[in-house]
N, CA, C and O atoms as CSV, one atom per row, in Angstrom:
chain,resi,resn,atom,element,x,y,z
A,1,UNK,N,N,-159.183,-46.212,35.867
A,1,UNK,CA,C,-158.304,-45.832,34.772
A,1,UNK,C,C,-157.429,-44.641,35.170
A,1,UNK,O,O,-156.288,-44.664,34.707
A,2,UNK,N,N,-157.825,-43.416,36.088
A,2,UNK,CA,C,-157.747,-42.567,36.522
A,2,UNK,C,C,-156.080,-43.025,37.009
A,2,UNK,O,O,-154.951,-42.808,36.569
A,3,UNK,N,N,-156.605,-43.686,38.031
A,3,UNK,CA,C,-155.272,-44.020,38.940
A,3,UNK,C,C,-154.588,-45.028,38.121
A,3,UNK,O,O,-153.590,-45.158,38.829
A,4,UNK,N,N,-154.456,-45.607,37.416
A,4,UNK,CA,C,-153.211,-46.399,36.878
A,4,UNK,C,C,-152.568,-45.331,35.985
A,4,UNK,O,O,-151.352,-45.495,35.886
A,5,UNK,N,N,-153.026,-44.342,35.348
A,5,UNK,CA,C,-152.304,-43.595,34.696
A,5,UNK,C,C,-151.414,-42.537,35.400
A,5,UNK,O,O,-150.403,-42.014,34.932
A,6,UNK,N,N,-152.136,-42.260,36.953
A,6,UNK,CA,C,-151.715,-41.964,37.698
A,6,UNK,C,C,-150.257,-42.371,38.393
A,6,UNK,O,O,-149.242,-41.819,38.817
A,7,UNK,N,N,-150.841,-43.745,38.225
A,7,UNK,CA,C,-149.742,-44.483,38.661
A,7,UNK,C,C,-148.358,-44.934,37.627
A,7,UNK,O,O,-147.260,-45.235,38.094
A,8,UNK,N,N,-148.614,-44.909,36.467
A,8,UNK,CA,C,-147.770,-44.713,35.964
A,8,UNK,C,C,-146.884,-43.417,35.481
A,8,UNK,O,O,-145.675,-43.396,35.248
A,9,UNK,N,N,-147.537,-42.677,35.423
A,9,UNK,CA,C,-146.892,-41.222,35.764
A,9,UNK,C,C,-145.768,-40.844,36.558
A,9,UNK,O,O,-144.962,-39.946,36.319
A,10,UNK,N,N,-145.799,-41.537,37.414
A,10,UNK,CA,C,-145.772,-41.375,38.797
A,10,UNK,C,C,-144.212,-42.802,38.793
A,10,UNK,O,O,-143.177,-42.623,39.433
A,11,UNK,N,N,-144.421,-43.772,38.131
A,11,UNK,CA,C,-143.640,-44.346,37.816
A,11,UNK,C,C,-142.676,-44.066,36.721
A,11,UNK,O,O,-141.560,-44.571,36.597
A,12,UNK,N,N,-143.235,-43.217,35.959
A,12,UNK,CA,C,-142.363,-43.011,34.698
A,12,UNK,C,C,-141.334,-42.117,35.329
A,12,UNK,O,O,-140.149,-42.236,35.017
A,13,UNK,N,N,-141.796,-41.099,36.329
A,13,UNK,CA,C,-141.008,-39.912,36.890
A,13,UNK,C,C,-139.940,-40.516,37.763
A,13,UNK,O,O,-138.834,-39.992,37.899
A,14,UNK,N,N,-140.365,-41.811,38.443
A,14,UNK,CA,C,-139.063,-42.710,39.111
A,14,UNK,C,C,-138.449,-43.445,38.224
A,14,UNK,O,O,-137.241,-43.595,38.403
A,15,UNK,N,N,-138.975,-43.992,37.239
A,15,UNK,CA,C,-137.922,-44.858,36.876
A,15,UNK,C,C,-137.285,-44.511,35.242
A,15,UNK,O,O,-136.765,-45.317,34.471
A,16,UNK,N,N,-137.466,-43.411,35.087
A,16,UNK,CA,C,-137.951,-43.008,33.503
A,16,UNK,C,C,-136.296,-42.762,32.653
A,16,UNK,O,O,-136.038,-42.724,31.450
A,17,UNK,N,N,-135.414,-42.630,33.844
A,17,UNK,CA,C,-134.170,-42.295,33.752
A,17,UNK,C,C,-133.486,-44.134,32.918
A,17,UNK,O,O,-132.678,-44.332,32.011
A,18,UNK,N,N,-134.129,-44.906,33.604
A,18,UNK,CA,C,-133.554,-46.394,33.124
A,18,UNK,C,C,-134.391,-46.942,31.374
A,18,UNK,O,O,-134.070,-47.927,30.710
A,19,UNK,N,N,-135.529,-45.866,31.027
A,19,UNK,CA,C,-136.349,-46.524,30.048
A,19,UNK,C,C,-135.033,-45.577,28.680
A,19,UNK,O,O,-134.219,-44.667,28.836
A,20,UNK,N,N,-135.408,-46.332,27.571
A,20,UNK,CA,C,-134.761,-46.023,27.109
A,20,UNK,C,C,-135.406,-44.010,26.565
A,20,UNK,O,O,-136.274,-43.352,27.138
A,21,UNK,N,N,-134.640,-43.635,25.452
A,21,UNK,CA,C,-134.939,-42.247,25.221
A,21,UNK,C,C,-136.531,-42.344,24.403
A,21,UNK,O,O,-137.508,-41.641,24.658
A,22,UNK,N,N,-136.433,-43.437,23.365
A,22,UNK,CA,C,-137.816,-43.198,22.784
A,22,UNK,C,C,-138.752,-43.979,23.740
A,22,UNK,O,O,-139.445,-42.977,23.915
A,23,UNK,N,N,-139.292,-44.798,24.418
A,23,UNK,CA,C,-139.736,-44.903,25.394
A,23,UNK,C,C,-139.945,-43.970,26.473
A,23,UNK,O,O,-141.058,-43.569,26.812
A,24,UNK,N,N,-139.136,-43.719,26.870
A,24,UNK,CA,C,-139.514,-42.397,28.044
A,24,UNK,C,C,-140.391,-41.139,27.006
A,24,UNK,O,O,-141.458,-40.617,27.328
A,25,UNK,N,N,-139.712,-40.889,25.887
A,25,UNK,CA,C,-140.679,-39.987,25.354
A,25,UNK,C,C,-142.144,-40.361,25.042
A,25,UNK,O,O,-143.221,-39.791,25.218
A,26,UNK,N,N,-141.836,-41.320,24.611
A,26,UNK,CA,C,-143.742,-42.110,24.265
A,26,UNK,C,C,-144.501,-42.277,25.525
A,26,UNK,O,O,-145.729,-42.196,25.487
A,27,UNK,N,N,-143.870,-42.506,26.658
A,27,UNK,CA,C,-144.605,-42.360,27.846
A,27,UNK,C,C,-145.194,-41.032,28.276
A,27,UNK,O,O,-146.362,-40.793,28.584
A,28,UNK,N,N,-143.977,-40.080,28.228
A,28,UNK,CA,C,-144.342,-38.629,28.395
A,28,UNK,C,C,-145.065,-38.266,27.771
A,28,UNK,O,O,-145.912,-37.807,28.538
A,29,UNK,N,N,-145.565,-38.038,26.242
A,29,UNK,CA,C,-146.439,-37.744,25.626
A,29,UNK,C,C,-147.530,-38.389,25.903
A,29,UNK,O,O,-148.510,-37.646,25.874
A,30,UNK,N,N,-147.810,-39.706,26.215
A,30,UNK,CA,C,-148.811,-40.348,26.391
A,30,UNK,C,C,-149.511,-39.860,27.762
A,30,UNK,O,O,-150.677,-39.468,27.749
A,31,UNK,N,N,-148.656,-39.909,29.077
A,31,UNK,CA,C,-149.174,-39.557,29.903
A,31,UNK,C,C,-148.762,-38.463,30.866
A,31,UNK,O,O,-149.084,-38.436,32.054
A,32,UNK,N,N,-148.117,-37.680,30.321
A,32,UNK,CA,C,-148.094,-36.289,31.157
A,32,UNK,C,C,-148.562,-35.072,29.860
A,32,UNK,O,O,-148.638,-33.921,30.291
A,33,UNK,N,N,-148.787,-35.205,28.761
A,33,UNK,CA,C,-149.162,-34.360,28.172
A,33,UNK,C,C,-150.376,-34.624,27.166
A,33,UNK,O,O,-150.970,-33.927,26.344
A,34,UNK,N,N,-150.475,-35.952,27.605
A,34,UNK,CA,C,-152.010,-36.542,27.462
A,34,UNK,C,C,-152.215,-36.343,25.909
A,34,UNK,O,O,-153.141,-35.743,25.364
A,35,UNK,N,N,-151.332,-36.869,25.421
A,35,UNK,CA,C,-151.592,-36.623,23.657
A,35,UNK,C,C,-152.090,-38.309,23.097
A,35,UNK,O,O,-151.291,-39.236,23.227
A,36,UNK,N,N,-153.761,-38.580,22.358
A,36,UNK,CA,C,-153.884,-39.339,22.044
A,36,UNK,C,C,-152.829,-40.148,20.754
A,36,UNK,O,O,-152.120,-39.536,19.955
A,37,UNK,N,N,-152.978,-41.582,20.843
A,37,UNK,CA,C,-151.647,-42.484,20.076
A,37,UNK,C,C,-151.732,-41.977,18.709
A,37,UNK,O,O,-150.766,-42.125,17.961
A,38,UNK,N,N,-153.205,-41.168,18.160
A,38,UNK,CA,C,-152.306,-40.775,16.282
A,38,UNK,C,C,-151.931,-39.489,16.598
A,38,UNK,O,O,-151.804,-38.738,15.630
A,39,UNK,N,N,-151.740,-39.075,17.587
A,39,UNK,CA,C,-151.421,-37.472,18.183
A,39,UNK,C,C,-149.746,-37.774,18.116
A,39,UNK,O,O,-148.966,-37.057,17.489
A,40,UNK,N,N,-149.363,-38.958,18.872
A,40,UNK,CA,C,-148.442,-39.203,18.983
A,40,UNK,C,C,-147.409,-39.872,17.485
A,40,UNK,O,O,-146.373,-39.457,16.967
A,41,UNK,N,N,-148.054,-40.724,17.270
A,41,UNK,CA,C,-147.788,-41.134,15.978
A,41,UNK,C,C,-147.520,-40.371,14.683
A,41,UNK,O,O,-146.856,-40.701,13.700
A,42,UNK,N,N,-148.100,-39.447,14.899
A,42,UNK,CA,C,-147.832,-37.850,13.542
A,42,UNK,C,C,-146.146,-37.479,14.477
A,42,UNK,O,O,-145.002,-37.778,14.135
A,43,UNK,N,N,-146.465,-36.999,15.276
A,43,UNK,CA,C,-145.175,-36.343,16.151
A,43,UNK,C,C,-143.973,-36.941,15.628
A,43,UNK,O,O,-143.139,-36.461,14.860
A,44,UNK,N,N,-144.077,-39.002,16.627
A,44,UNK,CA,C,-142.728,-39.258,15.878
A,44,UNK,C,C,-142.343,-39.951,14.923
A,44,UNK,O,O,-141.205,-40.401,14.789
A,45,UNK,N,N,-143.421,-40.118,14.054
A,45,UNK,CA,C,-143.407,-40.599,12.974
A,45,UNK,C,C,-143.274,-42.564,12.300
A,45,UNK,O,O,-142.649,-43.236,11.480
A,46,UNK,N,N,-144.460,-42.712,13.467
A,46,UNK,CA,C,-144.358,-44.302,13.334
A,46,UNK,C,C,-145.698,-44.491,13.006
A,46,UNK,O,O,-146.354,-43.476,12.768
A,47,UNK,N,N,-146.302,-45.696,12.937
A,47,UNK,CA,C,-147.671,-46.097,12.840
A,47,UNK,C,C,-148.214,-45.737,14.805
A,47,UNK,O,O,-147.726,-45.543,15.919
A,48,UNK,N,N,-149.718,-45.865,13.971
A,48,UNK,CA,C,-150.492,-45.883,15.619
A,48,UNK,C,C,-150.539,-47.155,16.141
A,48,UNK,O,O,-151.267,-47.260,17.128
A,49,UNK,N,N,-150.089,-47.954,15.845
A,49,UNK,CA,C,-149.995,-49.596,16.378
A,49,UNK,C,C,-148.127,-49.464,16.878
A,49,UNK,O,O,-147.483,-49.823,17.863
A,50,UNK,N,N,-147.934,-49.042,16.110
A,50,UNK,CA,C,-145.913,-48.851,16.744
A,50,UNK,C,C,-146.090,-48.013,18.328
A,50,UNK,O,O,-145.650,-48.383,19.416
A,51,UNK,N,N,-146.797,-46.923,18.040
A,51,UNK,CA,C,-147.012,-46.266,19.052
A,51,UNK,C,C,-147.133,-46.533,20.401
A,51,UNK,O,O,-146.511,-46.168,21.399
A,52,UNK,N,N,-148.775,-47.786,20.048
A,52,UNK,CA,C,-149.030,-48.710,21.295
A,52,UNK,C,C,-148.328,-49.813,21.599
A,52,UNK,O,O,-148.084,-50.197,22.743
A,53,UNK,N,N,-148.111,-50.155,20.940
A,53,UNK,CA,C,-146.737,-51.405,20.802
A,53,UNK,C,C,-145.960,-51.249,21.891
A,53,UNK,O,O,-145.849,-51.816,22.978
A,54,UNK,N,N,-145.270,-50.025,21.147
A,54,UNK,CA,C,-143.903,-49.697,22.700
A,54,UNK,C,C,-144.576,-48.712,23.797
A,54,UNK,O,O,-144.029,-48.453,24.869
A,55,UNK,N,N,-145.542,-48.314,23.488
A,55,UNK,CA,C,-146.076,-47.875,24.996
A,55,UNK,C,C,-146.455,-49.139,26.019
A,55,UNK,O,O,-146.502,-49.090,27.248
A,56,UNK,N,N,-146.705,-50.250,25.178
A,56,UNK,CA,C,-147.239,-50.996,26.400
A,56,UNK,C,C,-145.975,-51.862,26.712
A,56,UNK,O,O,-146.059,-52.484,27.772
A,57,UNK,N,N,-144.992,-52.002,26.106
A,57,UNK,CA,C,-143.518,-52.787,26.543
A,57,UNK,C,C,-143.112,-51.801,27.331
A,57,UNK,O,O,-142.913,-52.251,28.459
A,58,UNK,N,N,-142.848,-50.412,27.245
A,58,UNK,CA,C,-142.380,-49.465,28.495
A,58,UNK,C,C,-143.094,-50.007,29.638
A,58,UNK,O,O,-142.576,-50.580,30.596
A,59,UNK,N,N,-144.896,-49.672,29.370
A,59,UNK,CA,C,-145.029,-49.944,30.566
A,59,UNK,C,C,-144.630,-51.158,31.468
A,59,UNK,O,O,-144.345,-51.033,32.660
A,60,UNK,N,N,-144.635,-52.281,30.824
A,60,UNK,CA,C,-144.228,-53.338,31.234
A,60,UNK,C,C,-143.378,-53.016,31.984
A,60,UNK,O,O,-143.435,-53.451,33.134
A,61,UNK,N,N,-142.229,-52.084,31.564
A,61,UNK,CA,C,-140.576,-51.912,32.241
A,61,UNK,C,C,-140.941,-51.666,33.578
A,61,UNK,O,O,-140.615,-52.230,34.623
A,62,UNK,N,N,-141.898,-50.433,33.269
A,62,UNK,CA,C,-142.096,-49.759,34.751
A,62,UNK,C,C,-142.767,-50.347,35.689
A,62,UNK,O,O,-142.462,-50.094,36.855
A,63,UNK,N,N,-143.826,-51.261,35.404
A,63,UNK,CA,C,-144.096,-52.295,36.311
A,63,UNK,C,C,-143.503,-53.599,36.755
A,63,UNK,O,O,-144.016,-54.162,37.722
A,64,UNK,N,N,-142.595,-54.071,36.218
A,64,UNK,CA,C,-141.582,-54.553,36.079
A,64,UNK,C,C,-140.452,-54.459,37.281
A,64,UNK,O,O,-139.964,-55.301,38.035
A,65,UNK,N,N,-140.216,-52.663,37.058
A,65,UNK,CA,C,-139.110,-52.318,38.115
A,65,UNK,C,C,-140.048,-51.567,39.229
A,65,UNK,O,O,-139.509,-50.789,40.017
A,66,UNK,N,N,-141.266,-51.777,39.277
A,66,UNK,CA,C,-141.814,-51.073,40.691
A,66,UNK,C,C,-142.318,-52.580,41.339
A,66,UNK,O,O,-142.516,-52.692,42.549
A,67,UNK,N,N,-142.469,-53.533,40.549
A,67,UNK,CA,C,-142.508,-54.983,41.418
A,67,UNK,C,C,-141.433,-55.062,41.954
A,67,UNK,O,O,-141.436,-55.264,43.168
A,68,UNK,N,N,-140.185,-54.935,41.268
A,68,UNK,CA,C,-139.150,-55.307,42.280
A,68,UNK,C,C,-138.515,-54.170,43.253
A,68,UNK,O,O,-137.854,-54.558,44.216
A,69,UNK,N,N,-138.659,-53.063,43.077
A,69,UNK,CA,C,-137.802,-51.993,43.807
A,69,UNK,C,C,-138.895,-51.416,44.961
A,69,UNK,O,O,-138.558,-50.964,46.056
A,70,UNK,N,N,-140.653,-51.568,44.334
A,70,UNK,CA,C,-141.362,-50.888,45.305
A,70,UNK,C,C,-141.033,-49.188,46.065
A,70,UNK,O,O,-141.266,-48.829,47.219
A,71,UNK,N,N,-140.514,-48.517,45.090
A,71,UNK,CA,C,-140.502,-47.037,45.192
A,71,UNK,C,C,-141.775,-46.550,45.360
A,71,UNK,O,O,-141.948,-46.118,46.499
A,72,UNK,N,N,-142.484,-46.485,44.822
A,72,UNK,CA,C,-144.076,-46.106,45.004
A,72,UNK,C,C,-144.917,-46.526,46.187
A,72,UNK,O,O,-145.612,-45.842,46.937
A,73,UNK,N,N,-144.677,-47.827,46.163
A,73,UNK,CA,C,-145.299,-48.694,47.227
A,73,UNK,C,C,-144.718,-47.685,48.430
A,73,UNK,O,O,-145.603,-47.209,49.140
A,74,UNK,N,N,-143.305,-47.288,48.759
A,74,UNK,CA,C,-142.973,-46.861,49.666
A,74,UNK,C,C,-143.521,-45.862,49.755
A,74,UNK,O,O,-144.079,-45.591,50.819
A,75,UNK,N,N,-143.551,-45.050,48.773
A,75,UNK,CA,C,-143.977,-43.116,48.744
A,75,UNK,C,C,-145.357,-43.290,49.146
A,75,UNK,O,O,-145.634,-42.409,49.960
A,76,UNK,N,N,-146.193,-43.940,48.952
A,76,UNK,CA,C,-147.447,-44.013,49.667
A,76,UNK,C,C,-147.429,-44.205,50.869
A,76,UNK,O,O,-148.143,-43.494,51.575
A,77,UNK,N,N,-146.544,-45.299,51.502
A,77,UNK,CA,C,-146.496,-45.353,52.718
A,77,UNK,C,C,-145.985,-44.307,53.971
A,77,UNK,O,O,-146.524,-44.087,55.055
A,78,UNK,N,N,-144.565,-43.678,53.309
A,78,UNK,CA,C,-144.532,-42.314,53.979
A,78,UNK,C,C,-145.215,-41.215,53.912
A,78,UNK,O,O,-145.097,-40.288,54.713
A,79,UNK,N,N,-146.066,-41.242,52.841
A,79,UNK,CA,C,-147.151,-39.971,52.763
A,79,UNK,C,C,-148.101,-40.407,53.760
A,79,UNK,O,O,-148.638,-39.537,54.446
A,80,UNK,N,N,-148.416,-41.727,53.960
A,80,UNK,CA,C,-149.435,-42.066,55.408
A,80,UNK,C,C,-149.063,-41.798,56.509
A,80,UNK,O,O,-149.704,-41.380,57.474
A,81,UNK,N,N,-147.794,-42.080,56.374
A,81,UNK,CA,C,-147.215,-41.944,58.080
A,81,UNK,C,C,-146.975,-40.569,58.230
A,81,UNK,O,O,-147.214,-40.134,59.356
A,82,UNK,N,N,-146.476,-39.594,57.207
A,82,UNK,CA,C,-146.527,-37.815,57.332
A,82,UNK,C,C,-147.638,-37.538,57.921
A,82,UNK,O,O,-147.672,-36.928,58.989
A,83,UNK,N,N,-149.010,-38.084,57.096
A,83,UNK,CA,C,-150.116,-37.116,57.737
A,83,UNK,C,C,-150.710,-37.647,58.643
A,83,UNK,O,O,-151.898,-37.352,58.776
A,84,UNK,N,N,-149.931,-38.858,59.814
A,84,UNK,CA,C,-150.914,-39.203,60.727
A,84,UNK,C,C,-149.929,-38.816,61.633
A,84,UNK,O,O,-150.210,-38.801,62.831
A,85,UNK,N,N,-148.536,-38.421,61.148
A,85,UNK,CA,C,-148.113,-37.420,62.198
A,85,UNK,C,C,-148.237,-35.848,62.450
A,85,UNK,O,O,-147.874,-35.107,63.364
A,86,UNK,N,N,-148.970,-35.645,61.126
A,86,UNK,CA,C,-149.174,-34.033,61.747
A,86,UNK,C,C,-150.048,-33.832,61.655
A,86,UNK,O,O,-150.375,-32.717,61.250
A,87,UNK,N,N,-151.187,-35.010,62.049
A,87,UNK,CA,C,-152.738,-34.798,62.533
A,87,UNK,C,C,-152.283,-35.007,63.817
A,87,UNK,O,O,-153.072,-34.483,64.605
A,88,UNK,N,N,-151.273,-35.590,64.428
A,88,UNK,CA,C,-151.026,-35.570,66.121
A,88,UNK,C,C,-150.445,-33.984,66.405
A,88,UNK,O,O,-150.065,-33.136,65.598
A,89,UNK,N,N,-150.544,-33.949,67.942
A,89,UNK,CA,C,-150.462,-32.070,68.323
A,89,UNK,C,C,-149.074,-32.560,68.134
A,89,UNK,O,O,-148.773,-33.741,68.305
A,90,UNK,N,N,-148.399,-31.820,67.848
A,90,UNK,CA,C,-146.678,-31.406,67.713
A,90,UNK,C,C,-146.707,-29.932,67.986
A,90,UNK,O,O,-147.713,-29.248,67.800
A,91,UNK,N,N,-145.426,-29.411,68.489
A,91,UNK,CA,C,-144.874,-28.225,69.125
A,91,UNK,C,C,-144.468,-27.727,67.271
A,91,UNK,O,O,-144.120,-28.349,66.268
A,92,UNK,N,N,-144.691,-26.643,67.522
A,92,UNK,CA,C,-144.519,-25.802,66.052
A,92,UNK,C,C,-143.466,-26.123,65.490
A,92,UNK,O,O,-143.549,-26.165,64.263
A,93,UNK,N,N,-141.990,-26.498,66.159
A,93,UNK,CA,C,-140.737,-27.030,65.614
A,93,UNK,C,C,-140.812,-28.318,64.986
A,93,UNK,O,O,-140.386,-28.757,63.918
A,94,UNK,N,N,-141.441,-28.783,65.898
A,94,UNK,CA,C,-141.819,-30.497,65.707
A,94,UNK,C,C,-142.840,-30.696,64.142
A,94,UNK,O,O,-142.907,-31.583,63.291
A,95,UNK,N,N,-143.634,-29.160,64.370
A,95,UNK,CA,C,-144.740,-29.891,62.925
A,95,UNK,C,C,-143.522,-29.018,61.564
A,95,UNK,O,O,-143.579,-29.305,60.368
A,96,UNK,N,N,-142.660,-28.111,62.085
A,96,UNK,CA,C,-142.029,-27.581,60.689
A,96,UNK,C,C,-141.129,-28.965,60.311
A,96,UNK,O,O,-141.123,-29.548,59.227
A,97,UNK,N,N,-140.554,-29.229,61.235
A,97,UNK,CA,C,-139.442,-30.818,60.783
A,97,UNK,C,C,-140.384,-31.351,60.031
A,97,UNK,O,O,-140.229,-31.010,58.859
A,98,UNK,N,N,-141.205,-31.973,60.178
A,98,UNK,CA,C,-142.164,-33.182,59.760
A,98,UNK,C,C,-142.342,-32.481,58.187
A,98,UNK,O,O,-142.129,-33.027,57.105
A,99,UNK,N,N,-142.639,-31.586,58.360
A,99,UNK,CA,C,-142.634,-30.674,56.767
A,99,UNK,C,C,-141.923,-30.779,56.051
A,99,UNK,O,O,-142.183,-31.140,54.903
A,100,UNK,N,N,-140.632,-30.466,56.526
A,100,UNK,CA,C,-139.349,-30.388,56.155
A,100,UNK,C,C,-138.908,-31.752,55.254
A,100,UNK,O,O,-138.335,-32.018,54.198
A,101,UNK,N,N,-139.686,-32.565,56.603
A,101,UNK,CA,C,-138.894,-34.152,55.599
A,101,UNK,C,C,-140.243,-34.243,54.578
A,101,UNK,O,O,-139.975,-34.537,53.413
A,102,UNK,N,N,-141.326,-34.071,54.829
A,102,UNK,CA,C,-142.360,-34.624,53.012
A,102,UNK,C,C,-142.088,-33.940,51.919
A,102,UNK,O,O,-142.263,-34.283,50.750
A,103,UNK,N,N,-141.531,-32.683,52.461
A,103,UNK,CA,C,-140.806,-31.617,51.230
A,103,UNK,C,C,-139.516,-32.197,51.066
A,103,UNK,O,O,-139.335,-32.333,49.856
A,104,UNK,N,N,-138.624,-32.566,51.658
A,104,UNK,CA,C,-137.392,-33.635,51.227
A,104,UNK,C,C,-137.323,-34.641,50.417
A,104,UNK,O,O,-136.373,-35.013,49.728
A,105,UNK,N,N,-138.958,-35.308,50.586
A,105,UNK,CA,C,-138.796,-36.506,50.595
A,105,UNK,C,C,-139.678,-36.583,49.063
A,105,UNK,O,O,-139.824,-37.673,48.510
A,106,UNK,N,N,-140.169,-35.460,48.535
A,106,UNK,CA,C,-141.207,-34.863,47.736
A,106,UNK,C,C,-142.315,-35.135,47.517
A,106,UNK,O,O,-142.841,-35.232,46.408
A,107,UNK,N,N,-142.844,-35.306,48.665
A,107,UNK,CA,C,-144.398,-35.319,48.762
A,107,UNK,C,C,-144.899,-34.205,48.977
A,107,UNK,O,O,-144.138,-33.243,49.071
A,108,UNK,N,N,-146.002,-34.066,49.084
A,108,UNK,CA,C,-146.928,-32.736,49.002
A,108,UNK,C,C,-147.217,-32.349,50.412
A,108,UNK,O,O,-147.178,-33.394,51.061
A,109,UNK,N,N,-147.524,-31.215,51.295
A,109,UNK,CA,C,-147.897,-30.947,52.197
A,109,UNK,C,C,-149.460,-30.940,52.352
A,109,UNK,O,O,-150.212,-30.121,51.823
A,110,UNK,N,N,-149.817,-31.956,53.141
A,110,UNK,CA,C,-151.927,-31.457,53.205
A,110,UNK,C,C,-152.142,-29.976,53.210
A,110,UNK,O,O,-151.399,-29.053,53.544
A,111,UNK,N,N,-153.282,-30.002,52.778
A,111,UNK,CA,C,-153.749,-28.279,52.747
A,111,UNK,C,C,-154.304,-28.006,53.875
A,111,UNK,O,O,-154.998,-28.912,54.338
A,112,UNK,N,N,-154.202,-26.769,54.645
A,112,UNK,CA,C,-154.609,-26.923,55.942
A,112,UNK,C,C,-155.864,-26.062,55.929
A,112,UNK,O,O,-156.540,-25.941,56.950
């Protein structure tokens, strides 16, 4: 459960710009500020079934557009290939670049 909310999070933050305004907000509340659906439902003033209703058609969107665009799919994959390059020895220039691009690219740096 952990990780799909994760994962949609994570999707809402890529694709959240295409959902519409009350959608992106019902997502945000739902899952970046973790407010249960009559939490939400007092807020914007719908039923707790309206609530879940269009939370689960958003999500749809976002799974929807990460089946076809695979943004995520990718960001996982360059976060693999970051840290199996700077578990190899690199020259101090060589491991700041590599930095440079997961911080570009906005992934997180391993903790060392």
């Amino acid at each position: 459960m952990f990780e799909k909310n994760l994962q949609l999070s994570f999707l809402l933050d890529q694709y959240g710009a295409v959902l519409g305004e009350r959608h992106r907000t019902l997502l945000d509340y739902y899952y970046n500020q973790d407010l249960s659906l009559s939490e939400i439902a007092a807020e914007v003033g719908i039923s707790r079934q309206g609530v879940r209703d269009s939370i689960k058609k958003a999500e749809e969107e976002l799974l929807f557009l990460e089946e076809r665009l695979h943004l995520h799919q990718r960001a996982l994959q360059v976060a693999d290939a970051a840290e199996a390059l700077l578990r190899m020895p690199l020259a101090d220039d060589q491991r700041l670049a590599v930095e440079k691009l997961i911080v570009a690219a906005g992934g997180n740096l391993p903790q060392k």
